[in-house]
C-alpha positions, 0 to 999 in steps of 0.5 A: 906500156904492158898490162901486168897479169894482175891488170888482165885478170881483174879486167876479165873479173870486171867484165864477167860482174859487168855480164853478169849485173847485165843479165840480171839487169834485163831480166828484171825490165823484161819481168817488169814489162811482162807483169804490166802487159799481164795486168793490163791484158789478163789473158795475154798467154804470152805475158804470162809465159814471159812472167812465169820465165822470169819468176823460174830464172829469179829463184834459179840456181843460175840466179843465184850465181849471177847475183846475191841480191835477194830474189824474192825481194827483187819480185816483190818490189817489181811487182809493186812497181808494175802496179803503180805504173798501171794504176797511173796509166789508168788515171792518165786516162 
């Protein structure tokens, strides 16, 4: 059985969305782990570099190619989520 064209091509389109939902998925658990390593060591200067890498790649132009989501609102609700996680680290304490 023969792949048409049309058959190629929306595999090479779903293989790029599927690169490209990857890379923004990454971005966003390394953000995550970076903020809850920032909060809990303050003066970790790697965390911070990690933080600030992500925060430049979230408000990038490549961002912007790579998805329509909302960058702003994506740091807003890691940053809540890095929080949380912490403040049940501490308690489990």
């Amino acid at each position: 059985m023969s792949k048409t064209v049309v058959d190629i091509e929306h595999q090479k389109e779903t293989g790029y969305y599927d690169l490209a939902n990857a890379i923004v998925c990454r971005a966003a658990t390394d953000y995550s782990h970076a903020l809850s390593r920032a909060q809990r060591r303050p003066h970790d200067r790697r965390a911070r570099a990690a933080v600030n890498d992500c925060e430049r790649f979230f408000g990038s132009k490549w961002f912007g190619i790579l998805s329509s989501a909302d960058a702003d609102q994506l740091t807003r609700d890691l940053r809540a989520g890095a929080e949380c996680g912490n403040r049940r680290s501490k308690n489990d304490n």
